[in-house]
ZALO-187931 format. One record per residue (C-alpha): residue number from 1; residue in one letter; x, y, z. Coordinates in nm, 3 decimals, decimal comma. Each point is the difference from the previous one (the first is absolute). Layout:
<recs>
<k NUM; r A; X X; Y Y; Z Z>
...
</recs>
This chain:
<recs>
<k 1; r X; X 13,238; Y 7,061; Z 10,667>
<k 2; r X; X -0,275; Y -0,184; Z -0,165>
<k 3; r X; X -0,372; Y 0,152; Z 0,090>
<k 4; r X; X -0,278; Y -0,229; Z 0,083>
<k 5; r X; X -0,320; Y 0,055; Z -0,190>
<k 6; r X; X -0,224; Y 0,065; Z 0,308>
<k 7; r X; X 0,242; Y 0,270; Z 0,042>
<k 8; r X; X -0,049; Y 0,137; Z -0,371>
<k 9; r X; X -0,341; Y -0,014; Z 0,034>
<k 10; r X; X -0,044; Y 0,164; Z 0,356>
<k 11; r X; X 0,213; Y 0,299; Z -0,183>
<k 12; r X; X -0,178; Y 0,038; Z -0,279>
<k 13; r X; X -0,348; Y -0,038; Z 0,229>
<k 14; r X; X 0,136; Y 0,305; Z 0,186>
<k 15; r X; X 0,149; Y 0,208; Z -0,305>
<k 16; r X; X -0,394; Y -0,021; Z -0,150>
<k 17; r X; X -0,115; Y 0,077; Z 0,349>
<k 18; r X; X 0,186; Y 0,310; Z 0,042>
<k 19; r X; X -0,040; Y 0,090; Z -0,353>
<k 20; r X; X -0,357; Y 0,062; Z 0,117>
<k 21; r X; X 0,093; Y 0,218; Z 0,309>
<k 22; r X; X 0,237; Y 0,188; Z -0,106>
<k 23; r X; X -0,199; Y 0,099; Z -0,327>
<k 24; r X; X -0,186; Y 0,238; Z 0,197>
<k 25; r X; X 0,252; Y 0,194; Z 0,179>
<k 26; r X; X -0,003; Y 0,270; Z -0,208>
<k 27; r X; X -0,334; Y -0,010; Z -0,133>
<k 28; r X; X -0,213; Y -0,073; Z 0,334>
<k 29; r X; X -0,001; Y 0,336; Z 0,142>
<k 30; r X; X -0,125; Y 0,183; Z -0,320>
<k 31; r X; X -0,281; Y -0,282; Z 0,017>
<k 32; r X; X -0,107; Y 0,060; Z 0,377>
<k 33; r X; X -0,007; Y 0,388; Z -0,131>
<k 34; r X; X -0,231; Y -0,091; Z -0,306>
<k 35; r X; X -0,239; Y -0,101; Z 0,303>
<k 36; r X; X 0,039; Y 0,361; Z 0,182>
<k 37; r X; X 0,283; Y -0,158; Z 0,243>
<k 38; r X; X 0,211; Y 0,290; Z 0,119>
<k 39; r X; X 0,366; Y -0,038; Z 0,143>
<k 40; r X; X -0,150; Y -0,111; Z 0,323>
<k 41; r X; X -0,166; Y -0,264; Z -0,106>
<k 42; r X; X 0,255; Y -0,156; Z -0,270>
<k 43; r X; X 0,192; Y -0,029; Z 0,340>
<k 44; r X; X -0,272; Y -0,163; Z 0,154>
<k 45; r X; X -0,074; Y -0,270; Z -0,301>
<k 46; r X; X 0,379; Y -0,059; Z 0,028>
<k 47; r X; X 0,054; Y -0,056; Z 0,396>
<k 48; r X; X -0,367; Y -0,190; Z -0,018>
<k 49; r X; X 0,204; Y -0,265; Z -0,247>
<k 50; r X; X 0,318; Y 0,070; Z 0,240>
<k 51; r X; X -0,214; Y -0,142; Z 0,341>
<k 52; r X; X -0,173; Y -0,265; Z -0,186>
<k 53; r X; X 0,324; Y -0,116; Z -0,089>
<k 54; r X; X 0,130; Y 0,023; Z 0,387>
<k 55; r X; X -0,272; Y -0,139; Z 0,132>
<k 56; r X; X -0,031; Y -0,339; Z -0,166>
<k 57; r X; X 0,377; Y -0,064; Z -0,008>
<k 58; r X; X -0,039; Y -0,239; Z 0,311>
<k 59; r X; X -0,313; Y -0,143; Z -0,178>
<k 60; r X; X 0,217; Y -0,057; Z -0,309>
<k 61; r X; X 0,295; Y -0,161; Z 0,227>
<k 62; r X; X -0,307; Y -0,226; Z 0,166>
<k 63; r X; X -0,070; Y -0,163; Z -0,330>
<k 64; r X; X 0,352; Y -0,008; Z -0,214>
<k 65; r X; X 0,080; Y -0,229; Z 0,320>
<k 66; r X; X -0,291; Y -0,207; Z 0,094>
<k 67; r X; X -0,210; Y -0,040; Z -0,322>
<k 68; r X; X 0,323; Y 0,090; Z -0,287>
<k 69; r X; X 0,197; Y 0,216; Z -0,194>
<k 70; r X; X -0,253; Y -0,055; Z -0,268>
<k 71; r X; X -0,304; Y 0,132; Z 0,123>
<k 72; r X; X 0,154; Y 0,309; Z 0,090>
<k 73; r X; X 0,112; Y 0,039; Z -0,328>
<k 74; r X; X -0,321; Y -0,113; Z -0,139>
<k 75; r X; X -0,203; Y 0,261; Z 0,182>
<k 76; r X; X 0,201; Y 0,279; Z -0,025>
<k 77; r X; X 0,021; Y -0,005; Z -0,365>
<k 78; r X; X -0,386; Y -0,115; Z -0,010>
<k 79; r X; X -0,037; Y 0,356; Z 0,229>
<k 80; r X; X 0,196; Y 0,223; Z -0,253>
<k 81; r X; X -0,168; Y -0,156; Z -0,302>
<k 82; r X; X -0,343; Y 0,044; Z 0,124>
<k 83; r X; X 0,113; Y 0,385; Z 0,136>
<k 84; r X; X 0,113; Y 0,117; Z -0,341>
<k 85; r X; X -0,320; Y -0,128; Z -0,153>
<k 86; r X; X -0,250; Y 0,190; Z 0,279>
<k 87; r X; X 0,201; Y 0,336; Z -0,068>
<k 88; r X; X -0,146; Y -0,023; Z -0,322>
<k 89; r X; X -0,391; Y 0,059; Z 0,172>
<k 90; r X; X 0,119; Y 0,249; Z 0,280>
<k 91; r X; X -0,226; Y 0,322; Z 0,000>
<k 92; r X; X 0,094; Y 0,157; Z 0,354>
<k 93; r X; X 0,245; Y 0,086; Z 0,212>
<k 94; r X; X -0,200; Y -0,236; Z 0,299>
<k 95; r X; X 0,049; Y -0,305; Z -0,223>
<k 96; r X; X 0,346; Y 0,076; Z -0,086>
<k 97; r X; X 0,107; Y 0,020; Z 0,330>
<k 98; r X; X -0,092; Y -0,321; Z 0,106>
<k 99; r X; X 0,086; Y -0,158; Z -0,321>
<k 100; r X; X 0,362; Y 0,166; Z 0,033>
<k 101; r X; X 0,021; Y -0,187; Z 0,353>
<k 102; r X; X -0,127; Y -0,334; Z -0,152>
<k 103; r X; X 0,259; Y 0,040; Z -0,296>
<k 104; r X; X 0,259; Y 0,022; Z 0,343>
<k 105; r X; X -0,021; Y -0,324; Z 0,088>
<k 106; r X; X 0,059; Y -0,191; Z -0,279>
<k 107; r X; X 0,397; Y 0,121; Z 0,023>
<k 108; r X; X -0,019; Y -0,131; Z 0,398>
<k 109; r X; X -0,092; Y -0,352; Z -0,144>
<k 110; r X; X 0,203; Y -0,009; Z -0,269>
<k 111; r X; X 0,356; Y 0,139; Z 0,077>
<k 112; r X; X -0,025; Y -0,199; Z 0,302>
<k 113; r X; X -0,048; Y -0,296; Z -0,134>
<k 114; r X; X 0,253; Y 0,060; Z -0,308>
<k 115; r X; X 0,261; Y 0,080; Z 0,248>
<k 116; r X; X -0,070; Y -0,341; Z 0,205>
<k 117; r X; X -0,014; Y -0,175; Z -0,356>
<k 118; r X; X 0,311; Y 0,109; Z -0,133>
<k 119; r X; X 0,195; Y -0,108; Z 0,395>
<k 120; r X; X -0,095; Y -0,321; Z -0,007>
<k 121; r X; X 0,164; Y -0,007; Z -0,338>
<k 122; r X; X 0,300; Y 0,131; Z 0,066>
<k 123; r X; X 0,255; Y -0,194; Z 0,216>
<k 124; r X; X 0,181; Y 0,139; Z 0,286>
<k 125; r X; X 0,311; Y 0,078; Z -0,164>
<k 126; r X; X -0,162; Y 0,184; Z -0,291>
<k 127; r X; X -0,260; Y 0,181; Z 0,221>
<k 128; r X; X 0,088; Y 0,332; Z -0,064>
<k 129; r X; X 0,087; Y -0,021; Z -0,410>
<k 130; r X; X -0,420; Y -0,180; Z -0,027>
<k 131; r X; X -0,170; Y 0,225; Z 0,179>
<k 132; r X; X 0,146; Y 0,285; Z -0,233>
<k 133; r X; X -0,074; Y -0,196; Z -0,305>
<k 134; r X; X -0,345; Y -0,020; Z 0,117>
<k 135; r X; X -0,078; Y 0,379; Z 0,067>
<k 136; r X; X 0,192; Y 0,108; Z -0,276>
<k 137; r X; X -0,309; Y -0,033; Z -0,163>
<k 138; r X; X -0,123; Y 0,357; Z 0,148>
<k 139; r X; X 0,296; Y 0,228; Z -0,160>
<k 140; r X; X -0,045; Y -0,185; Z -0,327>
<k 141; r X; X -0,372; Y 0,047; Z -0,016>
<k 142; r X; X 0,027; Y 0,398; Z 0,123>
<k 143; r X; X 0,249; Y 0,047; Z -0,285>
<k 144; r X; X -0,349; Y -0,016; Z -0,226>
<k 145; r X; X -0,279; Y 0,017; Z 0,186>
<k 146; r X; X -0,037; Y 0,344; Z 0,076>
<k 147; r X; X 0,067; Y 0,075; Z -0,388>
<k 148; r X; X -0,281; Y -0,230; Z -0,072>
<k 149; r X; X -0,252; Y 0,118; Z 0,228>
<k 150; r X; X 0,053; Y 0,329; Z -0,153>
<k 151; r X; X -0,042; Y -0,122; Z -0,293>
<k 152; r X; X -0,335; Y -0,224; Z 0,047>
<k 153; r X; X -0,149; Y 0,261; Z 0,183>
<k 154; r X; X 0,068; Y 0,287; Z -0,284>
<k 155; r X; X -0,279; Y 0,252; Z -0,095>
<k 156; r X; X -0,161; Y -0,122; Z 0,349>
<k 157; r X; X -0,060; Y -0,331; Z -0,101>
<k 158; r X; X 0,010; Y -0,197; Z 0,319>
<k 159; r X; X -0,260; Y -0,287; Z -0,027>
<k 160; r X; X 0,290; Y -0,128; Z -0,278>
<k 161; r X; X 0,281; Y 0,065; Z 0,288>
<k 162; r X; X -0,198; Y -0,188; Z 0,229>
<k 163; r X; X -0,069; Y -0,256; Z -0,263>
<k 164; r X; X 0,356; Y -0,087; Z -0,057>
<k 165; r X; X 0,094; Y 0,000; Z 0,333>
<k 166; r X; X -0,302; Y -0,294; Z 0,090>
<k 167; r X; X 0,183; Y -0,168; Z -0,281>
<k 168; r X; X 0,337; Y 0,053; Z 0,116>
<k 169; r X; X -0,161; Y -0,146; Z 0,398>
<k 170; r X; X -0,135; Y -0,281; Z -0,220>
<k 171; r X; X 0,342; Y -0,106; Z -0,150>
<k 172; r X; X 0,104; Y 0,009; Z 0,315>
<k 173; r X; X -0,288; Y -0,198; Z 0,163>
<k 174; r X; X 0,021; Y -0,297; Z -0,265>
<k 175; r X; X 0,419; Y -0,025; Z 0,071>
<k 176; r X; X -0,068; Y -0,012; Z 0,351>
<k 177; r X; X -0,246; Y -0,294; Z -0,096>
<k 178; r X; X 0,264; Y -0,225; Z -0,192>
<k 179; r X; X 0,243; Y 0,042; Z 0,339>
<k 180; r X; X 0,081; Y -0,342; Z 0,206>
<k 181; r X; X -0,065; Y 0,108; Z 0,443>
<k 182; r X; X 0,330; Y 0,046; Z 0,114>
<k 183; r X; X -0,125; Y -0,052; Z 0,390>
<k 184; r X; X 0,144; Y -0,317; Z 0,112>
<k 185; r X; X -0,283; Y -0,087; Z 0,300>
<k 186; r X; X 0,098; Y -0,157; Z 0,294>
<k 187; r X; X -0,149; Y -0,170; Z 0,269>
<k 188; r X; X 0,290; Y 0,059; Z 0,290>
<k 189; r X; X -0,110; Y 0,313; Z 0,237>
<k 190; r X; X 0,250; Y 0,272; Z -0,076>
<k 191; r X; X 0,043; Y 0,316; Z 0,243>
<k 192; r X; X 0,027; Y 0,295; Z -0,255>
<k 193; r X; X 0,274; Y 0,232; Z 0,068>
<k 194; r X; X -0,118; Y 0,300; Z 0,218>
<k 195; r X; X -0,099; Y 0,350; Z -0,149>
<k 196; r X; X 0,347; Y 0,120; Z 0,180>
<k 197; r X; X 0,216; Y -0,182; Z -0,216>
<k 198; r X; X -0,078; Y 0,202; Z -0,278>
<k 199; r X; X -0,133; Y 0,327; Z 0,146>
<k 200; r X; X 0,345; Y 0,192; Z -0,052>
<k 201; r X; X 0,016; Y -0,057; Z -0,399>
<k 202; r X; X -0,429; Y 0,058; Z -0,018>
<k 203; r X; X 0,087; Y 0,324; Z 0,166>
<k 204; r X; X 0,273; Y 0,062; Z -0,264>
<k 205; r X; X -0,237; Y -0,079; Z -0,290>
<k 206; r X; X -0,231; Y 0,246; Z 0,125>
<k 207; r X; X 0,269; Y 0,291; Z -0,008>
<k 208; r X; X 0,061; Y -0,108; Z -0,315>
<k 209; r X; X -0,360; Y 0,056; Z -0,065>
<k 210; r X; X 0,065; Y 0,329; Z 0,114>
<k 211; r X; X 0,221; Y 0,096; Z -0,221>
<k 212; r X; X -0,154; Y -0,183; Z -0,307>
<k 213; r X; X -0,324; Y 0,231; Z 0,085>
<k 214; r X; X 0,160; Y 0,295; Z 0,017>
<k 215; r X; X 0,116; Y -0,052; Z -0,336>
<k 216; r X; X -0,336; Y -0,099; Z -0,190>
<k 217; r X; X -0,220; Y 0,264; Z 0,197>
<k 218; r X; X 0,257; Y 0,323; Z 0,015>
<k 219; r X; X 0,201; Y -0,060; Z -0,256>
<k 220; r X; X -0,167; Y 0,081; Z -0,374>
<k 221; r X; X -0,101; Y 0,364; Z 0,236>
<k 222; r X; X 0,332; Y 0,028; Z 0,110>
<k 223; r X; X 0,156; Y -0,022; Z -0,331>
<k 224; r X; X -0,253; Y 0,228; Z -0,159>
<k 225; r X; X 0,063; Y 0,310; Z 0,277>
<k 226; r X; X 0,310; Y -0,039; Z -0,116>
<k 227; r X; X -0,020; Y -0,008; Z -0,349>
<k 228; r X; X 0,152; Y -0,345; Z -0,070>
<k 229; r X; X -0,378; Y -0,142; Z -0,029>
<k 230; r X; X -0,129; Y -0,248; Z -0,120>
<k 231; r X; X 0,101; Y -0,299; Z 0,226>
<k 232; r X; X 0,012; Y -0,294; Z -0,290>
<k 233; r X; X 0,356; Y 0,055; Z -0,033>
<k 234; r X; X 0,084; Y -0,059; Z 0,324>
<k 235; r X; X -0,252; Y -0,321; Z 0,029>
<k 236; r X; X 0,153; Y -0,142; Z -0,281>
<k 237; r X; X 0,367; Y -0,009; Z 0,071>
<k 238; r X; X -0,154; Y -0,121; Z 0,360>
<k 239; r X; X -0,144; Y -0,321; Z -0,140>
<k 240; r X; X 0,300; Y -0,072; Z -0,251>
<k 241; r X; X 0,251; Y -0,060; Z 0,270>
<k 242; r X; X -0,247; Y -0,201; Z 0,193>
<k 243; r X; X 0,031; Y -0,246; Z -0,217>
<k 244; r X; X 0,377; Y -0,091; Z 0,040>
<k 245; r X; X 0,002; Y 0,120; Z 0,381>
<k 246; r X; X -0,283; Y -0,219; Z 0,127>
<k 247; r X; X 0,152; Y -0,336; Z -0,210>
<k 248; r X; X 0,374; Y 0,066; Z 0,128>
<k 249; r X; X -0,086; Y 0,150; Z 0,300>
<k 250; r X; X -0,184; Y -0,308; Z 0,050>
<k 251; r X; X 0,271; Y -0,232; Z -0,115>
<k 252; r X; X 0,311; Y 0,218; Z 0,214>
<k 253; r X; X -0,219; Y -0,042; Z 0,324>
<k 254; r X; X 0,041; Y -0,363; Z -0,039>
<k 255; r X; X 0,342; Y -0,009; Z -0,050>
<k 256; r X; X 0,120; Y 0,297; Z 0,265>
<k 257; r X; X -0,253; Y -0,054; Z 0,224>
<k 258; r X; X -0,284; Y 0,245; Z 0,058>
<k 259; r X; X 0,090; Y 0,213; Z 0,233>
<k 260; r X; X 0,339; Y 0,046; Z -0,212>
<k 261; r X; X -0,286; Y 0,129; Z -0,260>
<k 262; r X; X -0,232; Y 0,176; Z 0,157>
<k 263; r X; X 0,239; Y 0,265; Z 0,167>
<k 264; r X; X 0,129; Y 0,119; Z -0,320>
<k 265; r X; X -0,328; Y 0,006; Z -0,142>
<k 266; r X; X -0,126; Y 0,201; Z 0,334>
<k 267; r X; X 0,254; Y 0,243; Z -0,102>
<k 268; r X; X -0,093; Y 0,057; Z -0,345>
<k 269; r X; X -0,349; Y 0,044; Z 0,060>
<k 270; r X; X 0,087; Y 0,251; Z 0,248>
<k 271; r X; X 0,253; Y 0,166; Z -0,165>
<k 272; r X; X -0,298; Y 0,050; Z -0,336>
<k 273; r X; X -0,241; Y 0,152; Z 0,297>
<k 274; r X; X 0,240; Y 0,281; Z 0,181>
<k 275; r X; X 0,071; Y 0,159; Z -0,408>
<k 276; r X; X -0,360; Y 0,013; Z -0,151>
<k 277; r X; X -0,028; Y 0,328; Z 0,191>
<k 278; r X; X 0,318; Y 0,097; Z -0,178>
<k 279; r X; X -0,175; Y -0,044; Z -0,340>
<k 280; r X; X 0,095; Y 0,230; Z -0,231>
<k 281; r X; X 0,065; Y -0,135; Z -0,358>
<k 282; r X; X -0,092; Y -0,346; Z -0,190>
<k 283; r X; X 0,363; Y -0,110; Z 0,018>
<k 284; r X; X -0,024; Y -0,051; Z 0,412>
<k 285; r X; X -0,390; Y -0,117; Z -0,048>
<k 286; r X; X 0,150; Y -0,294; Z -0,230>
<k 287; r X; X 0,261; Y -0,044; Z 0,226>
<k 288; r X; X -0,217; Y -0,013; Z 0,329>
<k 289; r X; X -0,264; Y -0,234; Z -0,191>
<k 290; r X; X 0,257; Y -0,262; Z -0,063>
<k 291; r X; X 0,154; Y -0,017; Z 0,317>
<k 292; r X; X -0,362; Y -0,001; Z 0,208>
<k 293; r X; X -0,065; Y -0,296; Z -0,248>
<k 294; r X; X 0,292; Y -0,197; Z 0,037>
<k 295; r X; X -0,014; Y 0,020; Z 0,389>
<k 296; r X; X -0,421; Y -0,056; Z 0,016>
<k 297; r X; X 0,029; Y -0,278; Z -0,251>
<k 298; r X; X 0,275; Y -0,143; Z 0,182>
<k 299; r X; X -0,138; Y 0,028; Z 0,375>
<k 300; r X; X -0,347; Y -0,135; Z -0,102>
<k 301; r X; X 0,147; Y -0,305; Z -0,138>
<k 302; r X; X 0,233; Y -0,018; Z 0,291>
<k 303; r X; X -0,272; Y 0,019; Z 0,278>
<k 304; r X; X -0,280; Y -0,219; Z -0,179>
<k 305; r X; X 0,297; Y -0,269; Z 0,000>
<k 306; r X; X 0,173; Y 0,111; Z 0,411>
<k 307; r X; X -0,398; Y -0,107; Z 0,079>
<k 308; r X; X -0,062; Y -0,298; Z -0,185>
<k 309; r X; X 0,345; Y -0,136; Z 0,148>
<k 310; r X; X -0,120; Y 0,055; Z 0,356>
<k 311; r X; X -0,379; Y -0,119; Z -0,011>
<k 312; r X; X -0,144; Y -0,381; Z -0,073>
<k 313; r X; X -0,121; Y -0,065; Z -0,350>
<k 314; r X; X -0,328; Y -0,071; Z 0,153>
<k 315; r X; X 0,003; Y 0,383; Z 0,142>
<k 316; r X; X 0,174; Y 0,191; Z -0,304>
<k 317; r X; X -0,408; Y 0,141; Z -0,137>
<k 318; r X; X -0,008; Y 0,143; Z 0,310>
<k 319; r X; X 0,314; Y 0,115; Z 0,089>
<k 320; r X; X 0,043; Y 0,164; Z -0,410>
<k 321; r X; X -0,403; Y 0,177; Z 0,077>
<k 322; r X; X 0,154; Y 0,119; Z 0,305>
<k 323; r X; X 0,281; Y 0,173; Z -0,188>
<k 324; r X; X -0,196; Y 0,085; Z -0,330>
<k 325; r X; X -0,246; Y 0,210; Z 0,279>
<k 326; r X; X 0,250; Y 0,172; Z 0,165>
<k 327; r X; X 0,144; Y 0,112; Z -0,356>
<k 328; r X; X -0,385; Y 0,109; Z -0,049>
<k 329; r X; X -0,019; Y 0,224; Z 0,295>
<k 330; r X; X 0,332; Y 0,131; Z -0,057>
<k 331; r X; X -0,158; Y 0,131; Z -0,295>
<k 332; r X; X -0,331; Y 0,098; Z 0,130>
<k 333; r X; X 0,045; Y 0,129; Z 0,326>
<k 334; r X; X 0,382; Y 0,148; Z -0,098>
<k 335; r X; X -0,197; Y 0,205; Z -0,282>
<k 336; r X; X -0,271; Y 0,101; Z 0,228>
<k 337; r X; X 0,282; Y 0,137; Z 0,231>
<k 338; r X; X 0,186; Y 0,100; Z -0,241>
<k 339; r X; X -0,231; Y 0,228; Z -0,147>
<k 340; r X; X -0,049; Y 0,217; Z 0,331>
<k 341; r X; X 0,342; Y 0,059; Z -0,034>
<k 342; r X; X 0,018; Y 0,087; Z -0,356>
<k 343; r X; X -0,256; Y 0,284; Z 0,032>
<k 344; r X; X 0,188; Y 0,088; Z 0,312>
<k 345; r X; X 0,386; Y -0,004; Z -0,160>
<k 346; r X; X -0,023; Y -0,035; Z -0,348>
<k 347; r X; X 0,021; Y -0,339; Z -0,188>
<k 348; r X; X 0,376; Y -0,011; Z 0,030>
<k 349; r X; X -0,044; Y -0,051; Z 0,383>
<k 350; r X; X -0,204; Y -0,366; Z -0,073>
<k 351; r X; X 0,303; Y -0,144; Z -0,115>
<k 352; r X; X 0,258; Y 0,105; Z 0,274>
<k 353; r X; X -0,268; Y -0,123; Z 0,244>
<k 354; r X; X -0,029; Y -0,340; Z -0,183>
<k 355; r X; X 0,351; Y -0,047; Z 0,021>
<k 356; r X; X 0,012; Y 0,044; Z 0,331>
<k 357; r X; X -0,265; Y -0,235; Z 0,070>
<k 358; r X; X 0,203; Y -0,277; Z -0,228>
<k 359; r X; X 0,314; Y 0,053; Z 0,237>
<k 360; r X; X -0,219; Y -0,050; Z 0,287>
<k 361; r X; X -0,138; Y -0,307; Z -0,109>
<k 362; r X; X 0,353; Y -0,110; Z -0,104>
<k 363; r X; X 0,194; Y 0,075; Z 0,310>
<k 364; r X; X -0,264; Y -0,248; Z 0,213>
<k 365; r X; X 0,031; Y -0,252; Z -0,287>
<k 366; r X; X 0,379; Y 0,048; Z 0,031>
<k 367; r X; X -0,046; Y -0,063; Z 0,332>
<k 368; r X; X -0,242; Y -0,276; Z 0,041>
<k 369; r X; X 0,203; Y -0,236; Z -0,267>
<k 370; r X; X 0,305; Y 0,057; Z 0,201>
<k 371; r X; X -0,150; Y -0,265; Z 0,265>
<k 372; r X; X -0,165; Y -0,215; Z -0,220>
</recs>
């Protein structure tokens, strides 16, 4: 199919906007330690940008569906541009902290609102294949960020990092500028569909966020005590099958149905979790990486449309926040746990307890779509 410019445009907007992100996931923590951070509180800066985040997802929802998909988008890319530029004058770890949180919600607005954007795009029999379009942004811009953070930031240079990444926000702010309001108003009164419509696939999302957690906090330490260290192999054959998965994932779950989708998916993702333990050699590591991405790519993709097919348009900003913040504190709070259990078990335990938390969440999906 043909795309629509809007679309284009809302991609590219998001490619620049993660470009800015994702530029400091490998270079952040050796900045917050140039400021006498210790491991504590690089966790801290992280799950301060983590609550943020959580917290203003029903905010964000709030104004994607009462004042537009554009303002979201507008002020979450106006946050992250004017974050990257005040990293640039931090001197403390006080300042950081609350910068860190202020940084958070800028995604909250935006993803929200880009999610929204790119639905009421999309018609209902191509759902599925739009909303992976849209994200596919993410994988793509993870294939290079990291690599150019690293870069940028080189010989400790981080006011340049930051630099490029309030220009990368500002690409993304001035796209997000030239993009038509994709809410349709309407005057009629409209009961939006209760939280227990969707409360069965939030609840999978956030077991997804589980998993996904386990693998960005335990992982690059996992690897290491094992000697298959470092992690960036694994990341990038991660984000390369994302980009296929999430598009035909997408475009199968409108053809076969979701559920049809989503089970297989389930049982890839679940599968990937119950062998990390098992890792022994870079052969099952590649392996494990591509199967945990085709089933994640595919489920998101899957879920974000199973959600949008059950809620009114005038509801989907809230209804998407809702998910987006369960996926959060899937993350968050599944790392938090998670960690207990690592010192506890080993690291190898995390993901045998994540999987088990996925086929949890998917038997009472399983079971709550039976009676829809």
């Amino acid at each position: 199919m043909v795309y629509h410019r809007p679309l284009l445009l809302a991609f590219a907007a998001s490619f620049f906007f993660f470009l800015s992100f994702q530029s400091l996931f490998s270079t952040f923590p050796i900045f917050v330690q140039g400021l006498g951070g210790e491991a504590a509180f690089i966790g801290a800066t992280q799950g301060s940008f983590a609550l943020t985040a959580i917290l203003f997802r029903p905010l964000a929802g709030w104004v994607s569906d009462r004042m537009g998909r554009r303002v979201g988008l507008i002020l979450g890319s106006a946050i992250f541009t004017l974050s990257m530029l005040l990293y640039c004058f931090v001197r403390d770890l006080k300042s950081l902290l609350f910068l860190r949180a202020f940084h958070g919600t800028g995604i909250a607005f935006f993803t929200t609102a880009f999610a929204a954007f790119v639905s009421d795009l999309a018609p209902s029999e191509k759902r599925g294949e739009i909303m992976g379009i849209g994200w596919m942004s993410i994988p793509i811009s993870l294939l290079l960020a990291p690599l150019l953070g690293d870069f940028l930031a080189l010989g400790g240079n981080f006011p340049r990092l930051f630099l490029a990444g309030a220009g990368f926000g500002a690409l993304s702010l001035t796209l997000t500028l030239a993009l038509p309001e994709t809410l349709k108003s309407s005057h009629q009164a409209q009961t939006p569909s209760p939280v227990s419509d969707i409360a069965a696939l939030v609840l999978l999302t956030g077991a997804l966020g589980v998993s996904y957690g386990a693998i960005i906090s335990f992982l690059p330490v996992f690897l290491d005590e094992k000697g298959l260290g470092p992690s960036g192999f694994f990341f990038s054959l991660f984000s390369s099958i994302l980009i296929p998965s999430m598009i035909l994932g997408g475009r199968l779950s409108d053809r076969a149905g979701r559920i049809r989708v989503a089970t297989p998916a389930l049982a890839l993702v679940t599968l990937a979790l119950a062998f990390f333990p098992l890792i022994q050699s870079h052969v099952l590591l590649a392996l494990l990486a591509l199967t945990y991405g085709l089933g994640y790519g595919t489920l998101r993709t899957t879920i974000d449309a199973f959600i949008l097919d059950r809620v009114l348009p005038t509801a989907r900003g809230k209804a998407l926040g809702l998910n987006y913040a369960g996926f959060d504190a899937g993350i968050g709070f599944g790392s938090l746990l998670l960690g207990f259990l690592a010192q506890k078990y080993g690291y190898g335990s995390v993901y045998v307890a994540s999987a088990t938390a996925v086929i949890m969440a998917a038997a009472i999906f399983l079971w709550e779509v039976s009676k829809w």
